[in-house]
C-alpha positions as a printed Julia matrix, in Angstrom:
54×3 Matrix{Float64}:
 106.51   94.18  73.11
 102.9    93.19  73.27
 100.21   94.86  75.26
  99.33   93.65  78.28
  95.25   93.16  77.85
  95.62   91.97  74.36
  97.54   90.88  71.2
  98.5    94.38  69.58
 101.85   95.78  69.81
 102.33   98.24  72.85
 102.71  101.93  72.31
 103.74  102.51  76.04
 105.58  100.78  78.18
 105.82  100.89  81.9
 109.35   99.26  83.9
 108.96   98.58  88.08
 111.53   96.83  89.45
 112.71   94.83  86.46
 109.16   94.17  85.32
 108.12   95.69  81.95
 104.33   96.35  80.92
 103.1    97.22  77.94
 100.19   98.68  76.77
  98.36   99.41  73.58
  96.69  103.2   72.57
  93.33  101.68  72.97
  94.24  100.53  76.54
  96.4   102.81  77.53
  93.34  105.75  76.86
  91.5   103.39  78.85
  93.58  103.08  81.88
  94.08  106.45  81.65
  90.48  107.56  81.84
  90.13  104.74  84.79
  92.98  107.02  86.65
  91.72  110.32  86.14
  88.41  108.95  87.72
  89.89  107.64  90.62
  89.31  108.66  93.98
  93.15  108.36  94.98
  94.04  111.25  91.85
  91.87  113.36  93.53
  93.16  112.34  96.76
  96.71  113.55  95.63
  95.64  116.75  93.93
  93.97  118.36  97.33
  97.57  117.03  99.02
  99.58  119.14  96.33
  96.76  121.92  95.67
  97.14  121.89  92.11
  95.99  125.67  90.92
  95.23  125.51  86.86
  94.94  128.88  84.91
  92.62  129.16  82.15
């Protein structure tokens, strides 16, 4: 399987109903970072509370 934004081989893969994406390490770190960003993460960590210990 090929990565979605480009021409390398996936590392990850992602299946919703019936419809598999792949993505590469580059983009996948990418996406990732884009996520943990995102307004709606934070959104859904005050709904759960999420307590860390350090």
């Amino acid at each position: 399987m090929k990565c979605h934004y480009c021409d390398r081989d996936a590392a990850y893969a992602a299946e919703k109903d019936g419809i598999k994406v792949g993505l590469c390490e580059q983009h996948f770190r990418t996406q990732v970072e884009a996520l943990a960003d995102s307004e709606e993460l934070a959104a859904i960590r005050e709904q759960i509370d999420i307590d860390r210990t350090e």
